[in-house]
C-alpha positions in Angstrom: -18.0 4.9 32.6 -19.1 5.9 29.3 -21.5 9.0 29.2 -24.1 8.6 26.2 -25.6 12.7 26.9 -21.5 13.8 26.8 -21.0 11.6 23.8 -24.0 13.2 21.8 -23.3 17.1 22.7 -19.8 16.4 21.6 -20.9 14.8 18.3 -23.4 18.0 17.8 -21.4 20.5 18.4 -18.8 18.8 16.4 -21.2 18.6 14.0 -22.6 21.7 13.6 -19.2 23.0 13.7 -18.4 21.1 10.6 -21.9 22.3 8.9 -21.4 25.9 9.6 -17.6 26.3 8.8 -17.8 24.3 5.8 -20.6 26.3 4.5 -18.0 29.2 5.0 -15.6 27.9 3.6 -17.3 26.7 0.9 -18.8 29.9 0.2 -15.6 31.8 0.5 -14.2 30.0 -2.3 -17.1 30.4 -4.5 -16.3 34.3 -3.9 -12.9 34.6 -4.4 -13.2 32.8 -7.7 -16.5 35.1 -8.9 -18.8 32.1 -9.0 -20.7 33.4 -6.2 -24.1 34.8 -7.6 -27.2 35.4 -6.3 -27.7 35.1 -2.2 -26.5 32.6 -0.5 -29.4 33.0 2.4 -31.8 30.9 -0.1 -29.8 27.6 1.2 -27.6 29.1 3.9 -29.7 31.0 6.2 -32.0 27.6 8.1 -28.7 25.5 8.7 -26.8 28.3 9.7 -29.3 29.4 12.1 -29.8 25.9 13.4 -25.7 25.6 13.7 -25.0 28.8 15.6 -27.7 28.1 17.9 -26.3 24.4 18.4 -22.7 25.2 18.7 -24.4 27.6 21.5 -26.1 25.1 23.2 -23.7 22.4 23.5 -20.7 24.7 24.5 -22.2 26.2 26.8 -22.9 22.3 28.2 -19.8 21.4 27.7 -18.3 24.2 29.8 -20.8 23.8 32.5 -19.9 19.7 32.8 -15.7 20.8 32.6 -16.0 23.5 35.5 -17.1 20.8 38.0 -13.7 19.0 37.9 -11.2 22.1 37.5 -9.5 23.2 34.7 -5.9 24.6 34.3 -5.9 28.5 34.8 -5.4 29.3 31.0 -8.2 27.5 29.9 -11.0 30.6 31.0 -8.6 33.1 29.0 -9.1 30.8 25.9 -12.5 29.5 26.5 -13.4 33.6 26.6 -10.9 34.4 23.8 -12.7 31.4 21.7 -15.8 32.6 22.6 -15.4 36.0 21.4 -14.6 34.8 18.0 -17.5 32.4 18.0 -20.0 35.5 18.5 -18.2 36.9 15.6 -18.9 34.1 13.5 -22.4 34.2 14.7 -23.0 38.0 14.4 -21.5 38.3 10.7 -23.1 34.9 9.5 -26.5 36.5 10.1 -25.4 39.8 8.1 -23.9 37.4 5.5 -27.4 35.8 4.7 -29.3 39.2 4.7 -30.8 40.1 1.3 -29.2 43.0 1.1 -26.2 42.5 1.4 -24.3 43.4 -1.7 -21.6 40.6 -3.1 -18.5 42.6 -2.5 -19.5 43.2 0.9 -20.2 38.8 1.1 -16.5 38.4 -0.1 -15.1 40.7 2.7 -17.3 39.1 5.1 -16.5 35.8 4.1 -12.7 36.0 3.9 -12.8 37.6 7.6 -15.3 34.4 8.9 -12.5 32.0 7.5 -10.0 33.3 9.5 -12.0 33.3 12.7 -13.3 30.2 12.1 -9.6 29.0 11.8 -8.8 30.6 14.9 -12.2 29.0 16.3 -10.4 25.6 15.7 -7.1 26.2 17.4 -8.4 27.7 20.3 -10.9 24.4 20.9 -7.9 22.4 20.2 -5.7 23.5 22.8 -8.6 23.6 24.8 -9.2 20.1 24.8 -5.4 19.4 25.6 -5.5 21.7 28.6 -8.7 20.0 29.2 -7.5 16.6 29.7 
């Protein structure tokens, strides 16, 4: 039978996944090419907010609905090891958008969120598979 709630906490956090790590990426780009000027928390800082606290929210859902049917022992070492580098994301995304931050320090910043967020996407793939 077909969940509508599991459907639409998937597509958010899927979604805000995509909102927040393209922002990242996007940004990170912008730096290592020296077109980013000025602060970035003048566009970045309300949908980042809104993404971290989404991607929050619906994981923790998501984990709450997936305990009740067991789950393969490796999956807590890699839900915790994902979540680890999710509060990273979260933590350095809210020093990114500060104002004063200086740009060198936003490059550095931005290089190391591109890298978790990589490893972010891994982890939640194998996730899934061990989910299923």
């Amino acid at each position: 039978m077909i969940d509508p709630l599991a459907y639409l906490v998937r597509f958010l956090h899927i979604g805000s996944a995509v909102v927040l790590l393209g922002g990242i990426f996007y940004a990170w780009n912008l730096s290592k090419s020296g077109k980013l000027s000025g602060n970035p928390a003048d566009g970045f800082q309300p949908s980042m907010l809104i993404s971290v606290l989404l991607l929050l929210a619906t994981g923790l859902y998501q984990l709450m609905t997936r305990m009740g049917g067991g789950v393969p022992k490796f999956y807590h070492m890699i839900f915790g090891i994902k979540f680890l580098l999710f509060l990273h994301i979260a933590a350095v995304s809210i020093i990114l958008v500060k104002p004063q931050t200086t740009p060198e320090k936003r490059a550095r910043l931005l290089t190391g969120l591109a890298f978790s967020g990589i490893g972010v996407l891994l982890l939640g793939t194998a996730l899934r598979s061990l989910g299923n």
